[in-house]
C-alpha positions in Angstrom: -16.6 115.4 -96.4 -15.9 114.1 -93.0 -13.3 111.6 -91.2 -13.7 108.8 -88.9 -12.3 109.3 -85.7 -11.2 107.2 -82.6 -10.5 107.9 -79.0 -11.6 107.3 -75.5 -14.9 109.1 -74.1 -14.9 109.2 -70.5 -13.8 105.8 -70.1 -14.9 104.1 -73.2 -13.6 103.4 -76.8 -15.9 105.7 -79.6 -15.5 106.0 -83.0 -17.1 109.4 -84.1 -17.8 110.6 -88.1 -16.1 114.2 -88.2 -16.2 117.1 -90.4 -12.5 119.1 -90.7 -14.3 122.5 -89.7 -16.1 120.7 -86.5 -15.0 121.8 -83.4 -14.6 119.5 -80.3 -17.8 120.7 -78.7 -19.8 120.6 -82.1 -19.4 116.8 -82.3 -19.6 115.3 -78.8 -22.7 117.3 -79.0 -23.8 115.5 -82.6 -22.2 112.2 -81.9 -22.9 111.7 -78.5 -25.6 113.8 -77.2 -23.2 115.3 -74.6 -24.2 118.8 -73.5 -22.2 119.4 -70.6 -19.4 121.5 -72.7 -21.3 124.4 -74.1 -19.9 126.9 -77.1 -20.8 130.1 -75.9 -18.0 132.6 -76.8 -16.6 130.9 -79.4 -13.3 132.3 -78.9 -12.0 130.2 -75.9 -12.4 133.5 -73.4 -15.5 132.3 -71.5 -14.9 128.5 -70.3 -18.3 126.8 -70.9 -16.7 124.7 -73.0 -14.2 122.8 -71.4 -13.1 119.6 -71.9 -10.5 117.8 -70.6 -8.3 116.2 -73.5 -5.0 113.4 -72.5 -5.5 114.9 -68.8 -4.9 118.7 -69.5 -8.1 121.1 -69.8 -9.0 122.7 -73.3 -11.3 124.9 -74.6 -13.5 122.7 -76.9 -14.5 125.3 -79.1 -11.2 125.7 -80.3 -10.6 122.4 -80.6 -10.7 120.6 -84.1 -12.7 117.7 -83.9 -10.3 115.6 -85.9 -7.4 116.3 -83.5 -9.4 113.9 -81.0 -8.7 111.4 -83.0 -6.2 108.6 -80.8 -6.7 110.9 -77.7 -8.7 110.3 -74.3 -11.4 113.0 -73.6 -13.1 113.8 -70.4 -16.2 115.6 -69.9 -18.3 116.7 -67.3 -21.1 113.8 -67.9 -17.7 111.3 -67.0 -17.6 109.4 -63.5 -19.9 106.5 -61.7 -22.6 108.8 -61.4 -21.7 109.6 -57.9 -21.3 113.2 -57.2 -17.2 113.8 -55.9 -15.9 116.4 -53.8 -16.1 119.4 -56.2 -19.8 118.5 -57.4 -20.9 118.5 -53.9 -19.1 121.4 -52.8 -20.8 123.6 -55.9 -24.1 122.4 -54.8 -23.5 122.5 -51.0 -22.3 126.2 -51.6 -24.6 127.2 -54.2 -22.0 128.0 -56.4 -24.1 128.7 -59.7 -27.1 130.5 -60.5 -27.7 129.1 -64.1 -25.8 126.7 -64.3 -24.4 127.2 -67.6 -21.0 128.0 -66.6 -20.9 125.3 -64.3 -19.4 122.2 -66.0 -16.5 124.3 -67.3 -15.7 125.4 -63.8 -16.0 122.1 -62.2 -13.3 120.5 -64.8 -10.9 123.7 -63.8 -11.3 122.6 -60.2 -10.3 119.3 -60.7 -7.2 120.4 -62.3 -6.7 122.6 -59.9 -7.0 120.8 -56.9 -4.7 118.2 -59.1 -2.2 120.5 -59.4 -2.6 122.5 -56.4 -4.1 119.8 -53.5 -4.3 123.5 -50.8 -5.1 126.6 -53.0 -5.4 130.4 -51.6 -7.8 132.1 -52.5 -5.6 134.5 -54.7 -4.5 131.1 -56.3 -8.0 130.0 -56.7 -9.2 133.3 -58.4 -6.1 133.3 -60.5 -6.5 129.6 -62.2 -10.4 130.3 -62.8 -9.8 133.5 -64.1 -10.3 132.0 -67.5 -13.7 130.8 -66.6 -16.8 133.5 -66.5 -20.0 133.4 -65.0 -22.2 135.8 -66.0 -24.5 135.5 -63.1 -21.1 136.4 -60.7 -21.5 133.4 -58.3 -17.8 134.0 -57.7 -17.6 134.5 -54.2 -19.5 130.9 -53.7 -17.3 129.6 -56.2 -14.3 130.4 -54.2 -16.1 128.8 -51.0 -16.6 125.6 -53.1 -13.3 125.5 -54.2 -11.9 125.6 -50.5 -14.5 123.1 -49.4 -13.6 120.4 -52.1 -10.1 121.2 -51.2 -10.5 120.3 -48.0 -12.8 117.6 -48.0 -10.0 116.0 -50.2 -7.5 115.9 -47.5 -6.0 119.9 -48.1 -5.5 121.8 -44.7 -7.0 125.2 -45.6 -4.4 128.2 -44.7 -6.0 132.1 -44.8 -7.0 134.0 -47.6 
């Protein structure tokens, strides 16, 4: 049995066929080939897969698909297909190894830098601590964090 859904996909109106037992992750996969958000530990500990749901960031996998429905859903495949400041901060700091953690990490930034336009580095470590990366780029995420931060206009202060 499944539901039909509506909302707004990184910029654009989608209607998606749902099962109630689908998670968030599940069906952006099915539906719309979109592999960014990852279901890794299932349990909402691990961050892979976040998405970012009426402008707050969720864990996907513990997301319902239904409860989608009439929302607007960002993910990391959403933009112009120009890289912004976080992107090229990760990159220019090589802050991954895989990669699989990545997307989920990126989205936290955002929000954080949102939230939080000149973070320490206690604050960084403290709003990603909900994120894991098993290959512990942590230290280059921090970096990466700081440089988007301050490419976006933040002044930095010390650790």
């Amino acid at each position: 049995m499944s539901q039909r859904i509506a909302f707004t996909l990184n910029g654009r109106r989608v209607t998606a066929d749902v099962a109630p037992h689908e998670n968030a992750v599940e069906a952006l996969t099915r539906e719309f080939g979109l592999c960014g958000a990852r279901v890794s530990c299932a349990q909402g500990l691990c961050g892979c897969c976040t998405l970012v749901v009426d402008g707050a960031t969720v864990s996907g996998c513990l997301l319902l698909a239904p409860f989608l429905d009439g929302t607007t859903v960002g993910t990391i495949e959403g933009g112009d297909g120009e890289l912004d400041a976080v992107q090229r901060a990760f990159l220019e700091h090589s802050a991954f190894q895989c990669g699989f953690c990545t997307p989920g990490f990126i989205l936290m930034t955002r929000e954080l830098l949102d939230r939080h336009p000149d973070p320490s580095d206690d604050d960084i470590r403290n709003y990603l601590s909900g994120n894991l990366c098993r290959c512990a780029a942590y230290p280059e995420i921090v970096d990466a964090v700081k440089a988007a931060a301050k490419e976006r206009g933040a002044v930095s202060r010390p650790a």
